[in-house]
C-alpha positions in Angstrom: 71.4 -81.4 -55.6 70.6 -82.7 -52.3 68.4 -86.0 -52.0 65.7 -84.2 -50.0 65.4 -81.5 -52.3 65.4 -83.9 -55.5 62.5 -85.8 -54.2 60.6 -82.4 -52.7 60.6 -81.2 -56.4 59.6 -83.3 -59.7 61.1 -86.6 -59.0 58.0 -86.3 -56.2 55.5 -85.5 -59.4 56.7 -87.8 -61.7 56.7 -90.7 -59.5 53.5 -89.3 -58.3 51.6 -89.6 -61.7 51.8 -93.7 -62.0 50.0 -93.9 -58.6 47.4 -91.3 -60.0 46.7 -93.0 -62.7 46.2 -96.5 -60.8 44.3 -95.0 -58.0 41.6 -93.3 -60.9 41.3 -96.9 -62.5 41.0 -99.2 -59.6 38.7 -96.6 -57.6 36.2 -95.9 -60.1 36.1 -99.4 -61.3 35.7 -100.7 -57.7 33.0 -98.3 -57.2 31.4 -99.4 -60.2 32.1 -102.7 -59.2 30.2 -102.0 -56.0 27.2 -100.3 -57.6 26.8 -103.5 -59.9 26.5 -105.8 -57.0 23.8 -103.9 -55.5 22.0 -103.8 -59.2 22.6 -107.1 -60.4 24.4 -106.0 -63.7 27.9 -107.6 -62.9 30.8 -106.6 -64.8 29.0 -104.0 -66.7 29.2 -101.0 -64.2 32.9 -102.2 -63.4 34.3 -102.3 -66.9 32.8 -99.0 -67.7 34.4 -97.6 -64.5 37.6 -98.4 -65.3 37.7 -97.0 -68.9 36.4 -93.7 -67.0 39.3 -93.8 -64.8 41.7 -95.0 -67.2 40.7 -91.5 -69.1 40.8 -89.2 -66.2 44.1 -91.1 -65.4 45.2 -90.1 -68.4 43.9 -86.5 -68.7 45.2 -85.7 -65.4 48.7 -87.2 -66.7 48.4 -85.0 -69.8 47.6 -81.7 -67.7 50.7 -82.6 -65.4 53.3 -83.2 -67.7 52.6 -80.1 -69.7 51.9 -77.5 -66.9 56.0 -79.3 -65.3 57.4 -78.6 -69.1 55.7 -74.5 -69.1 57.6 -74.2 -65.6 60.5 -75.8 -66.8 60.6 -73.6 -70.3 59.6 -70.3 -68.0 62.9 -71.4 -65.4 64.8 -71.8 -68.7 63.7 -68.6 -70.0 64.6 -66.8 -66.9 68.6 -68.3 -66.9 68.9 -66.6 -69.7 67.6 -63.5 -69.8 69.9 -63.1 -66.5 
């Protein structure tokens, strides 16, 4: 399999899904971060953001892996019927 192709594909998603996951966290808890400065309730807003983006993280991880394994079982599925 050529390089380009291998990292077009799911090497691209998997590698993908660790950024995802760090983006959700640090965004949200930055924002919360942010909103807590301009309220005066420092950390609270923070550490609550990044539990929510540790779970959306996590949700969107779970959501990826299965929909790559249905495309990989359907691709499987259709070898052999061939």
């Amino acid at each position: 399999m050529p390089l380009k192709d291998l990292w077009s594909g799911p090497a691209a998603t998997y590698s993908g899904l660790g950024f995802t996951i760090a983006g959700s966290v640090l965004g949200i808890f930055f924002l919360g971060w942010w909103i807590d400065g301009m309220t005066g309730t420092k950390p609270l807003l923070a550490i609550v953001g990044a539990f929510i983006g540790m779970a959306g993280g996590f949700i969107n991880l779970v959501r990826t892996l299965n929909q790559l394994q249905k495309e990989q079982e359907q691709k499987k599925n259709e070898a052999t019927d061939e």
